[in-house]
C-alpha positions in Angstrom: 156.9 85.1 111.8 160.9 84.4 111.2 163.4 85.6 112.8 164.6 88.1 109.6 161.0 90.4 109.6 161.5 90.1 113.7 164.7 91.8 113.8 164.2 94.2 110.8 160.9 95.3 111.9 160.2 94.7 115.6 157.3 97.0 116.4 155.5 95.9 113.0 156.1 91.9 113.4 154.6 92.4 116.9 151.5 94.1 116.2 151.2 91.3 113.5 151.7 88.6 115.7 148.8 90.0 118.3 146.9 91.1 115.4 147.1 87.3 114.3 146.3 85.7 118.0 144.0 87.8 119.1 142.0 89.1 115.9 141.9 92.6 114.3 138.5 93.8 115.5 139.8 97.6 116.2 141.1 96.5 119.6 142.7 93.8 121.3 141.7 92.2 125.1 145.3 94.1 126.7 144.4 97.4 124.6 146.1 99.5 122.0 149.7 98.3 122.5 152.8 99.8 120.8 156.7 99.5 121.1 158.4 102.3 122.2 162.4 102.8 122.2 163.4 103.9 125.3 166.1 106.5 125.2 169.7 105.7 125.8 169.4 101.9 126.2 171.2 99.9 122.9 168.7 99.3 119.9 170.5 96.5 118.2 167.9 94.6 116.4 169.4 91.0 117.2 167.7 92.0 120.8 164.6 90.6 118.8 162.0 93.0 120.1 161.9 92.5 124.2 165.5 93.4 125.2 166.0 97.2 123.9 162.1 97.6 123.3 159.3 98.1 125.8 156.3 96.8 125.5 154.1 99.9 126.0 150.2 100.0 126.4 148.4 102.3 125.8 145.7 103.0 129.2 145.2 106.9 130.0 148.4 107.9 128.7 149.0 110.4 126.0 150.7 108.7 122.4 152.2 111.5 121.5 154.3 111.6 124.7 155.6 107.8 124.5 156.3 108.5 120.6 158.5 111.5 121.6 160.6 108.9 124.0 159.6 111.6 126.9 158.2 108.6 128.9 159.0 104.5 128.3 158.4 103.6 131.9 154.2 103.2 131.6 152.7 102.1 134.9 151.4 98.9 135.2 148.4 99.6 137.6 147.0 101.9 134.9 146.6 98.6 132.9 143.9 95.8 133.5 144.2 93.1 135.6 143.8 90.5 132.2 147.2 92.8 130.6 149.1 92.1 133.8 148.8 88.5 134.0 149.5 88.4 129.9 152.7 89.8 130.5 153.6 87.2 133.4 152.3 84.5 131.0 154.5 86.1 128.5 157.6 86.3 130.6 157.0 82.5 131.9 156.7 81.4 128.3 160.2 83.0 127.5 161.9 81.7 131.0 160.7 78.1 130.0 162.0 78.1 126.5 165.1 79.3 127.4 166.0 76.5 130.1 164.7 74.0 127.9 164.2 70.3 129.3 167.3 69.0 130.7 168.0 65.4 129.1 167.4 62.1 131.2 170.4 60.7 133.5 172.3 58.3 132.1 171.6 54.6 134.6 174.6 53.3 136.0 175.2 49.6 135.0 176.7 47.7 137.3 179.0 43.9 136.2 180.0 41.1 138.0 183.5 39.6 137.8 181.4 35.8 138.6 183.2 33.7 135.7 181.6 30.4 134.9 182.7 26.7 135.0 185.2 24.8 137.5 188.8 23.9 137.6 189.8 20.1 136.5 190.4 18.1 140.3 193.7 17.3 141.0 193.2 16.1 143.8 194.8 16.4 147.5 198.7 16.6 146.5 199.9 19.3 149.8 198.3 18.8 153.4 198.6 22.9 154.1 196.5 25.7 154.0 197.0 28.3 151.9 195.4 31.6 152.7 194.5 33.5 149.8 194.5 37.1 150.7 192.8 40.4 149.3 195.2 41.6 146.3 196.0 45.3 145.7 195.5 47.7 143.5 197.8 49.5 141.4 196.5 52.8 140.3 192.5 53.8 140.0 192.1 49.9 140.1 190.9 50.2 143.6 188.0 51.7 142.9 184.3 50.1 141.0 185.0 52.3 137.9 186.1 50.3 134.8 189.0 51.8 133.6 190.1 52.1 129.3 192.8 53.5 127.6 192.9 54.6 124.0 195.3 54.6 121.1 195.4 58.3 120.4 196.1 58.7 124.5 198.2 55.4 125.6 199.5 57.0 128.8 196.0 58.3 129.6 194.6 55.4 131.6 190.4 56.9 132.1 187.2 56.0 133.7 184.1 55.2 132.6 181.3 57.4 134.3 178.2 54.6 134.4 179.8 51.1 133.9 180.9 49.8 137.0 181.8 46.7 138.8 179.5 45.3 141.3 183.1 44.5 143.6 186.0 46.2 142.8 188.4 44.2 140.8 191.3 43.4 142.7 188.8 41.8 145.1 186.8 39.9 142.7 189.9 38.4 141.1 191.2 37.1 144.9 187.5 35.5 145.4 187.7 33.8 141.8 191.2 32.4 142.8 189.9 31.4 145.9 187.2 29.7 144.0 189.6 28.0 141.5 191.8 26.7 143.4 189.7 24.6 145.9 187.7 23.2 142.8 190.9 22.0 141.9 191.1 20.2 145.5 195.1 20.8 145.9 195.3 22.0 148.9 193.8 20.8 152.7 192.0 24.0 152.9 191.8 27.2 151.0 190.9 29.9 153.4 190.2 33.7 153.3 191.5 36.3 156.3 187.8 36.6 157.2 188.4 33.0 158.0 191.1 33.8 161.4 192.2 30.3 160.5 195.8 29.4 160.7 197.6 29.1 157.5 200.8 27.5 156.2 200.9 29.5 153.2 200.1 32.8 151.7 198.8 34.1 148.6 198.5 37.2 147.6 200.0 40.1 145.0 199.0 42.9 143.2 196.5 43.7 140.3 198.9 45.8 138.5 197.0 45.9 134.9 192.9 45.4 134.5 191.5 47.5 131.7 189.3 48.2 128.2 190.8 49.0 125.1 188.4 50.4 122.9 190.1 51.4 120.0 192.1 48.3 119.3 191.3 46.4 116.1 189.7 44.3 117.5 188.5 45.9 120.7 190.1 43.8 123.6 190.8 43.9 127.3 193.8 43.0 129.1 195.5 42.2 132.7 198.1 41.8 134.4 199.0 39.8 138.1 201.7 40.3 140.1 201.5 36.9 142.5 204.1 35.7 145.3 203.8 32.3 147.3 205.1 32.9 151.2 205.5 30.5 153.8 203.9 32.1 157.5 206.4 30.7 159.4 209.6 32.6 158.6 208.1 34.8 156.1 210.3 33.2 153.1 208.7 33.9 149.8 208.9 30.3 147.6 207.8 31.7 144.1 206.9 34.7 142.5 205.1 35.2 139.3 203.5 37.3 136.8 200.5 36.1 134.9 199.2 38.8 132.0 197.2 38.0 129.0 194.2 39.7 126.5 190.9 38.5 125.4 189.2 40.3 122.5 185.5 41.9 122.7 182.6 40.0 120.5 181.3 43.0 119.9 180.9 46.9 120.5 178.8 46.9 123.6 179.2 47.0 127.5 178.2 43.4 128.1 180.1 41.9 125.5 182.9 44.0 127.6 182.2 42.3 131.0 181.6 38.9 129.1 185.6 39.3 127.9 186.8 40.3 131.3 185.4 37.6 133.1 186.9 34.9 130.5 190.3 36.5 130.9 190.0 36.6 134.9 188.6 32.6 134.1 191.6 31.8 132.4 194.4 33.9 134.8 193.1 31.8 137.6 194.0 28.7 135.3 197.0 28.8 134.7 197.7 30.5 138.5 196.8 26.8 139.4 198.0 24.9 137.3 201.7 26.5 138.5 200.5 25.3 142.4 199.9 21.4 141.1 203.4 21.8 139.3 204.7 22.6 142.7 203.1 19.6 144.0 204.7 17.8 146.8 207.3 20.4 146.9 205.1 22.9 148.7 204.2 20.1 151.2 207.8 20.1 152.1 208.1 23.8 152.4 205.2 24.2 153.9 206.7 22.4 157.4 210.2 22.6 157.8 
């Protein structure tokens, strides 16, 4: 049956749909069953049938009567205990169709910001410690949602729902600097504040820039560091510096995304040393006045 014959013939297309599930032996199981439109409720055959029909059977009540409209309310404990549980089945038939199945979650994927390889050794050139503390976070770049931004919306910076980082960013970068710069063997010691040691120097900043872009041709991703040197002991800053710089995406998928940000964060910690062994001896200086 399609939906045109439902709506232009309701009671018809119904009688022919039991007719065609149950048989047409002179009766059907639920009895002799006719629709019925009840009196001032809307009969606007889009309803299809159930909504400004009743379903009326036919049990010890008089046809004439429900064919004059005079009653449209037929009792349901006139009618056997099989045409009940029909019209639940019917009813839970309708209910299930109409919520439909609700689609799986999406899984949240979770990156690391763990970049591979080591710095070059430079050897011990400054007898300090340098403290390298937790950066901040400039924006929505506190939290584990990877952030994008699109060309149609530049000044929209948004979130992605399901790929995450395993650390937030700002804190992964400070552990890969951490990292870096005692491969490179510069300093006496390279110490975190979970450490309580008792440091010379201080390193620390702000992650002002760490995001996907999407849309560029080709896609890319791109940061940016705001980084000061201080001394502990009077508080005097020695250098301050900005390190920024892209990487483009290999291809159009969410690991080839992570795999771009952690060669950029590889390559910011880089050149981050290689400004502390241009310093060289004159941080020693500084560090002990």
């Amino acid at each position: 049956m399609n939906l045109e014959s439902a709506v232009s013939s309701p009671r018809s297309a119904t009688r022919r749909w039991f007719s065609e599930a149950f048989g047409d032996r002179g009766f059907h199981p639920f009895g002799k069953l006719r629709l019925v439109p009840c009196a001032g409720q809307v009969t606007d055959p889009k309803e299809l049938a159930f909504g400004s029909w009743k379903l009326a059977a036919l049990f010890r009540m008089n046809a004439d009567a429900l064919e004059s409209g005079r009653s449209c309310q037929p009792s349901l404990r006139s009618a056997p205990r099989r045409f009940r549980l029909a019209l639940l089945l019917i009813a839970l038939v309708a209910l299930l169709a109409a919520c439909g199945t609700a689609p799986p979650l999406p899984r949240d994927r979770y990156y690391a910001l763990e970049p591979d390889g080591s710095a070059p050794t430079a050897g011990q050139l400054v007898a300090a410690i340098l403290q390298v503390n937790d950066l901040a976070a400039r924006g929505f770049l506190g939290g584990r949602q990877i952030l994008y931004r699109t060309q149609e919306q530049p000044l929209v910076v948004e979130r992605y729902e399901t790929y995450l980082w395993e650390v937030p960013a700002p804190r992964a970068l400070a552990a890969i600097l951490v990292e870096t710069i005692r491969d490179v063997g510069l300093f006496r010691h390279v110490v975190i504040p979970a450490d309580r040691a008792k440091p010379d120097l201080l390193l620390g900043g702000e992650v002002e820039r760490f995001e996907h872009r999407p849309t560029e041709r080709p896609p890319l991703v791109l940061a940016k560091l705001n980084l000061s040197l201080v001394r502990t002991n009077d508080r005097r800053s020695l250098w301050t510096r900005q390190y920024s710089g892209q990487e483009p995406v290999s291809a159009d998928t969410p690991d080839a995304m992570a795999e771009a940000f952690n060669r950029l964060a590889r390559r910011l910690a880089l050149e981050v040393t290689r400004d502390l062994v241009a310093l060289g001896t004159k941080l020693e200086s500084t560090a002990r006045p």
